[in-house]
VOBA-1610 file (N, C-alpha, C; in pm, whole numbers, padded with zeros to 5 digits, always signed):
BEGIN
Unk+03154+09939+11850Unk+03195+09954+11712Unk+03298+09846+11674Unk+03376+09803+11759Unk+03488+09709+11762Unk+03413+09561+11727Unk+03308+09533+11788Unk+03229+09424+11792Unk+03190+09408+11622Unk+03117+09534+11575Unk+03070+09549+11490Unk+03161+09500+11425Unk+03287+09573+11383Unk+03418+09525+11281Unk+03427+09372+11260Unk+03467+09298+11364Unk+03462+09206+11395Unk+03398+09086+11359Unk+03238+09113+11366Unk+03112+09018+11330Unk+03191+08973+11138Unk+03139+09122+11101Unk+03187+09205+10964Unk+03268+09108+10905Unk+03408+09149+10997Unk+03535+09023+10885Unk+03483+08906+10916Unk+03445+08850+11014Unk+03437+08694+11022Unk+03343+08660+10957Unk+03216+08658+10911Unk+03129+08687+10811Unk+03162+08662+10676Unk+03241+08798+10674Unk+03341+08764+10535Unk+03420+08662+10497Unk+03502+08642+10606Unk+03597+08577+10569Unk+03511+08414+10529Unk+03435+08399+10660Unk+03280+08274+10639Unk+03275+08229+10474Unk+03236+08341+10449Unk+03185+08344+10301Unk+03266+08304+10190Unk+03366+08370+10215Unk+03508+08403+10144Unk+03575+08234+10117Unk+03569+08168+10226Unk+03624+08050+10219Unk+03506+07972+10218Unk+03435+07958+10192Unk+03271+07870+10170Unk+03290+07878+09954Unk+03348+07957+09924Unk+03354+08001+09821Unk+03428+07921+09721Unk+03546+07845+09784Unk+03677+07741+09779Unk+03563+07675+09714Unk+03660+07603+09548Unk+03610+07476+09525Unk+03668+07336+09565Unk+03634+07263+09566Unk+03716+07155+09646Unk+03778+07018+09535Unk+03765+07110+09402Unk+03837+07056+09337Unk+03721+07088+09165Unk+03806+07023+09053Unk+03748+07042+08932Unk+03618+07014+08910Unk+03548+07069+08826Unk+03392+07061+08801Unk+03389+06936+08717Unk+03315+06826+08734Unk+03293+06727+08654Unk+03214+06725+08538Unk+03130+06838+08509Unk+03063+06879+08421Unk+03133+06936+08325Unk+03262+07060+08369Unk+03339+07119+08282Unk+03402+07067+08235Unk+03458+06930+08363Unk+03583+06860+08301Unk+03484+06773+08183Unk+03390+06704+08160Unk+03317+06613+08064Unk+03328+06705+07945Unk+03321+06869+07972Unk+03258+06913+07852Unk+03401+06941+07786Unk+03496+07017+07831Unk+03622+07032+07808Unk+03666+06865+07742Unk+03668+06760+07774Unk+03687+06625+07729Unk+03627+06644+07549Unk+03493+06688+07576Unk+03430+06652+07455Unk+03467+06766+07350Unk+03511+06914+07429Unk+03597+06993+07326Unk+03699+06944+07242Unk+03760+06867+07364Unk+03908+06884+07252Unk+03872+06782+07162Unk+03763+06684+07172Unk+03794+06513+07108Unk+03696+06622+06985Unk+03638+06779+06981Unk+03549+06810+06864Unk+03708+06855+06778Unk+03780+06933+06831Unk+03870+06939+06789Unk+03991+06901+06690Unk+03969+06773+06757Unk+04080+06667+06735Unk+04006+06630+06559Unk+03860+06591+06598Unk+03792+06546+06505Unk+03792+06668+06348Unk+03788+06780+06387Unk+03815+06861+06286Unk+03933+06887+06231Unk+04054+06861+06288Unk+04158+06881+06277Unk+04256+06987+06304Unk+04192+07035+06432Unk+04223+07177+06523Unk+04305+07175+06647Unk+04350+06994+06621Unk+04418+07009+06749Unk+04594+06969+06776Unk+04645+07031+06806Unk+04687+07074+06927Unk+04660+07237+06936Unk+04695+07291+06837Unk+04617+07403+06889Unk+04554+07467+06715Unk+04456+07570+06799Unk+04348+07594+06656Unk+04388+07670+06559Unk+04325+07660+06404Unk+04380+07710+06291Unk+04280+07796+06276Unk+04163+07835+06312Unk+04080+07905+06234Unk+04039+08057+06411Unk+03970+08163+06255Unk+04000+08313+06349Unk+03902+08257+06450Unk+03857+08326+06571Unk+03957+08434+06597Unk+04034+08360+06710Unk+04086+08233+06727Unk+04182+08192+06807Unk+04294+08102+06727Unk+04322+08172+06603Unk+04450+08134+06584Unk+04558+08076+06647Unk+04614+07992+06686Unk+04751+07967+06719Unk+04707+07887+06891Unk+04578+07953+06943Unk+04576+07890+07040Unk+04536+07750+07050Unk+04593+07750+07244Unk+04561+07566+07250Unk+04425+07527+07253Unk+04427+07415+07198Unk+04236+07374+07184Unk+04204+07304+07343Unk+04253+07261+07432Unk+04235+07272+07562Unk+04161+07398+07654Unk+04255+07506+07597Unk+04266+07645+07700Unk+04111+07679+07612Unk+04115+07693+07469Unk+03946+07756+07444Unk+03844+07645+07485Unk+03882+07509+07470Unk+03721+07443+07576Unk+03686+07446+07668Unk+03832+07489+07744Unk+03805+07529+07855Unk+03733+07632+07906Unk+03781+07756+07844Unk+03718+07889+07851Unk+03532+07898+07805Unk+03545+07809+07690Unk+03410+07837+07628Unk+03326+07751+07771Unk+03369+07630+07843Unk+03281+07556+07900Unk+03289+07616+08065Unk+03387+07688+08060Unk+03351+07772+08228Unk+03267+07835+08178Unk+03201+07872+08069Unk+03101+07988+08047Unk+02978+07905+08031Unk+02969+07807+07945Unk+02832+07727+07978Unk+02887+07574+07931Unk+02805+07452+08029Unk+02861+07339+08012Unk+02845+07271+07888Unk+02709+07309+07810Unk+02698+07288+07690Unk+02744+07373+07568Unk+02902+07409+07590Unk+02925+07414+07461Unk+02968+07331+07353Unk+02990+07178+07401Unk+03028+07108+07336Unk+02965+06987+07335
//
């Protein structure tokens, strides 16, 4: 049973750290780039005027929108 435990965490842990990125997505970072320059271009930037992200930074939402898909921008 001890063995069993064992296999179990190391496995996990395998996985767990296989999981690590080894640094920023170049896709997100391109798309996040092309957020803020949509931004900038509308006149939303440093941070946005219109609902529903009032007040926030136009960085932090391209960011958010482009961890969710690379083409949002």
């Amino acid at each position: 049973m001890r063995y069993v435990k064992t296999v179990v965490l190391a496995v996990s842990l395998v996985n767990i750290l296989g999981c690590e990125s080894s640094g920023p997505d170049p896709k997100v970072e391109a798309c996040v780039s092309r957020g803020v320059s949509y931004f900038k271009q509308v006149g939303s930037y440093p941070t946005l005027k219109s609902s529903p992200n009032i007040g926030r930074e136009a960085e932090d939402v391209a960011r958010e929108r482009c961890n969710r898909t690379t083409t949002a921008f």
